[in-house]
C-alpha positions in Angstrom: -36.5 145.6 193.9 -34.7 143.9 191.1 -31.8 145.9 189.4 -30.3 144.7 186.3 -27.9 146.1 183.7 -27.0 145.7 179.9 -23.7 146.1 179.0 -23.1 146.5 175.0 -19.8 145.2 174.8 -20.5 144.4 170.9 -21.9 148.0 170.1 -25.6 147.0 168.9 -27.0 149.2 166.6 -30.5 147.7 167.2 -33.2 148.7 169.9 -33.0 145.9 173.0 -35.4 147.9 175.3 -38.0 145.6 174.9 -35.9 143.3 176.9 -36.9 145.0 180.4 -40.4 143.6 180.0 -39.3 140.3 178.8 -36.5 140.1 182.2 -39.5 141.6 184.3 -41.7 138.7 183.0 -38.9 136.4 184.1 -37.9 137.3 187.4 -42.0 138.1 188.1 -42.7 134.3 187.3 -40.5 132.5 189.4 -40.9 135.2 192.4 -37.5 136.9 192.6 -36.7 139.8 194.4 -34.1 142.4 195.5 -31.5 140.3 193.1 -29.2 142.2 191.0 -27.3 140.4 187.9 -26.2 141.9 184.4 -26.4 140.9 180.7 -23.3 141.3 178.3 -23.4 141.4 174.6 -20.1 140.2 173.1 -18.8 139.4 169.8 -18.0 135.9 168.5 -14.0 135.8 169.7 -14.9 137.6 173.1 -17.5 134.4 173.8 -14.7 132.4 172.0 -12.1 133.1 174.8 -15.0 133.0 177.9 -16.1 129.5 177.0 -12.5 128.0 176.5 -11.4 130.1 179.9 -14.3 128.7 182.0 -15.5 125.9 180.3 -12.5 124.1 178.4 -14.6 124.7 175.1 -12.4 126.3 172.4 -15.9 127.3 170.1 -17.7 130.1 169.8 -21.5 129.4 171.9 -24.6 131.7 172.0 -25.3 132.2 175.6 -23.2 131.7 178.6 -24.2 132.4 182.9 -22.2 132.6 185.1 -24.7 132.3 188.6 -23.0 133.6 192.1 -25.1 131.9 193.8 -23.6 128.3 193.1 -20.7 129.4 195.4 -22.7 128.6 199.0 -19.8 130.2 201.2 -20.7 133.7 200.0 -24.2 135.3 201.9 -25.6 138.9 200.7 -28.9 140.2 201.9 -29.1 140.8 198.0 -29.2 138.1 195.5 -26.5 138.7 193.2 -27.8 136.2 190.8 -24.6 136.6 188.6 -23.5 137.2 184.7 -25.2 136.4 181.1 -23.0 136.6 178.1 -24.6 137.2 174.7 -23.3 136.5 171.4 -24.3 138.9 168.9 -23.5 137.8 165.9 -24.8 133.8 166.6 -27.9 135.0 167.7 -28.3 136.5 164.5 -27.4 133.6 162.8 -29.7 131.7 164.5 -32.5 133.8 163.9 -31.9 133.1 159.9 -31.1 129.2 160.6 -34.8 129.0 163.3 -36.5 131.6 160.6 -38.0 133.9 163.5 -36.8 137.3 164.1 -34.0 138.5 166.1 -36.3 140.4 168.5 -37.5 136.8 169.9 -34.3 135.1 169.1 -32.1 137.9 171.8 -35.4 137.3 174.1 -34.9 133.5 174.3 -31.3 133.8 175.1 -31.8 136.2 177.5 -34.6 134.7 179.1 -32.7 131.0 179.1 -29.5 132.7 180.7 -31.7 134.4 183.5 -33.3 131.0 184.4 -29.8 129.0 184.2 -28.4 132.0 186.8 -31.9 131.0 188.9 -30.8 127.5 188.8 -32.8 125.5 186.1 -30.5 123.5 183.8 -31.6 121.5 180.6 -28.7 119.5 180.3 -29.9 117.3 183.8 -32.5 115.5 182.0 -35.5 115.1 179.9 -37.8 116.7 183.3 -35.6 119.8 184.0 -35.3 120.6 180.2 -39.1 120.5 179.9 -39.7 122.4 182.9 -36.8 125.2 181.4 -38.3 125.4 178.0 -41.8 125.7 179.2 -40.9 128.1 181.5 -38.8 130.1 178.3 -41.6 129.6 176.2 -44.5 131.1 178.9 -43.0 134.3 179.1 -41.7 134.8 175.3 -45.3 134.3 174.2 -46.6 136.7 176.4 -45.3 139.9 174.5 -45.7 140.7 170.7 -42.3 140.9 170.2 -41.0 137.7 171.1 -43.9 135.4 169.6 -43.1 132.8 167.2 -43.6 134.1 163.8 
């Protein structure tokens, strides 16, 4: 059984609940069980400091994961797939800037961080960043919410 938690660091005043389908979706796809990870919504000078702590970057970024699992010295008999860090605020201003709603905007980062924790990254080449986005785009079409509009 997968477990998963959202922790609203930000202090939403939206409803996210639709996001348990859209993770189910997810992890149901690429045949994941008994893994555990959590989902953080931060504001733009909490995502800020992560980036430039972990990463060197001193800007604010949408989505950041942080996947256990790259560290091969640690074994669980549970996959503790690792961390997703949400912006807030940039996924709202993308939403505006891509013109679709925030619903499927939150969705896509979600669903992007879960597969980076997984192990699919875009930035290896043109192969891995279509097999990501098709991925992305197969389960945000499924549900009503997260469709293009």
């Amino acid at each position: 059984m997968n477990e998963f938690s959202i922790i609203d660091e930000y202090g939403c005043n939206f409803d996210y609940s639709y996001l348990d389908k859209v993770i189910n979706k997810t992890l149901d796809m690429e045949n994941v069980t008994n893994a555990i990870f959590s989902i953080v919504f931060v504001s733009n000078d909490k995502i800020k400091e992560i980036n430039k702590t972990y990463r060197g970057i001193d800007k604010i970024t949408d989505v950041l994961s942080f996947a256990f699992e790259d560290n091969n010295k640690i074994s669980y008999n549970i996959r503790h797939l690792g961390e997703i860090f949400v912006c807030i605020p940039r996924m709202q201003e993308q939403a505006r800037d891509y013109g679709h709603s925030e619903t499927r905007e939150l969705a896509f980062l979600v669903v992007h961080g879960l597969l980076h924790l997984l192990g699919y990254d875009h930035t290896k080449g043109e192969k891995e960043e279509e097999e990501m986005f098709s991925k992305q785009e197969l389960v945000l079409n499924e549900f009503e919410e997260t469709r293009r509009t």
